[in-house]
C-alpha angles and dihedrals in degrees: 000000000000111000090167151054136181125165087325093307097128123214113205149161116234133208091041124150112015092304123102127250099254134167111276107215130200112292094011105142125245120197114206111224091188132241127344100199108201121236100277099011123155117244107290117262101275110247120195135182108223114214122247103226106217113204128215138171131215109246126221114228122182139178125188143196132207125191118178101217093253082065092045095059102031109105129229134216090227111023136333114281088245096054082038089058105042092055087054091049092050094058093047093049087047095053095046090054090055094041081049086048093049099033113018122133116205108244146149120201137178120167098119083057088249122084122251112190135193131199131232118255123207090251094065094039104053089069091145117061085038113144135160129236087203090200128323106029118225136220085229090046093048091047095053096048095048084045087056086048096050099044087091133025120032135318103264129068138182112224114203106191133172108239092266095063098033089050089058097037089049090048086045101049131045107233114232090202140021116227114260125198089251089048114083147144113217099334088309112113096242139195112220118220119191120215136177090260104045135307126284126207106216115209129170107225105208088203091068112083150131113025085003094052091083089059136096125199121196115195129185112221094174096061096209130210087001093060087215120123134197106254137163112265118216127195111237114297086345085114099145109273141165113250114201133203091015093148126124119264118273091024116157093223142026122272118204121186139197105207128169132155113209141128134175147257117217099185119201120021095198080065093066140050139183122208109210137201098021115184 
């Protein structure tokens, strides 16, 4: 029984309840079964958590295209070189704002007396449930790691992980269910693994690769308990939009330009995990 704590040196009372007063070594574990207010007592000490308030930044990303007008009216077998060119564009915005997601560091800088913002990925953000594989990755040590993600949050995570380290989670676990067309996370064709704490989507992100080829990252896009989902997060009327003719006047030629200004929230860290250096 502990009646008493000062800067985590503990007072207690040993041989309480029907167990014996023994030795408690190093890692044994001790389960807390809460307060035992005595007959009379006066209200217990409060006791709070404060929040960490974690910052981020929308970010403005931005693509153009530029045609000369010869360009411009010369005609193509298959398409015409702006629709040619958008379509090109698309695909290269797109991918900036998922390496951002997965990669982004929050930051503000201003040296050149403008600001320049990025956004937080998930990466720099799931700082909590963060574990290494150190080499060969075990069923044990998976298990353990998905049991610390799914302690908190709710019961279903997405797990975005570079080939290394989806190739040995795929040869460790036994999928419940194959990926089907219809069946995606987050737009990612994804295979579903049960385990005794909750269910995990694996999905092999293709933009993860060298150093980060070897890392998983589980996400929780239910958000659980909280309510509260991850979700991408757009300055006022900045929604990511085509702007045509935004070239300057007398050009001999036409500039189109995707532009957005966005960035995410990730909620709660406690939600979310990464297993590193995975062999």
């Amino acid at each position: 029984l502990i009646t008493n704590i000062v800067s985590q040196t503990l007072t207690v009372v040993r041989g309480v309840g029907t167990t014996a007063a023994a030795a408690i070594v190093d890692n044994d574990p001790i389960v807390n079964l809460g307060p035992h207010q005595m007959e009379g007592e006066t209200s217990p000490a409060a006791r709070n958590t404060t929040n960490v308030k974690r910052t981020s930044y929308t970010q403005i990303f931005a693509r153009s295209l530029e045609l000369s007008r010869t360009v411009e009216k010369t005609t193509l077998a298959i398409e015409d070189a702006r629709t040619q060119e958008r379509r090109k564009k698309l695909i290269e915005i797109s991918r900036d704002i998922e390496h951002a997601a997965i990669f982004g560091e929050p930051f503000e800088e201003t040296s050149s007396g403008k600001r320049r913002r990025g956004t937080m990925g998930v990466r720099s953000f799931a700082t909590v449930n963060v574990a290494d594989a150190n080499g060969t990755l075990t069923e044990p040590e998976l298990d353990d790691w998905l049991s610390q993600i799914f302690s908190k949050g709710s019961r279903h995570r997405a797990v975005f992980a570079g080939r290394t380290a989806a190739d040995v989670i795929r040869r460790i676990k036994k999928p419940t269910m194959q990926g089907r067309p219809e069946d995606s996370v987050a737009g990612f064709k994804a295979t579903r693994y049960q385990t005794p704490d909750g269910e995990f989507d694996l999905v092999r992100h293709k933009l993860m690769t060298g150093a980060t080829a070897t890392e998983a990252i589980a996400i929780d896009l239910e958000g659980g308990a909280e309510g509260v989902s991850p979700e991408i997060c757009v300055l006022t009327d900045s929604d990511l939009m085509l702007h045509e003719n935004v070239q300057v006047p007398g050009q001999d030629g036409r500039v189109d330009k995707y532009l957005g200004e966005l960035g995410f929230r990730w909620c709660n860290p406690d939600n979310h995990g990464r297993l590193n250096k995975i062999t």
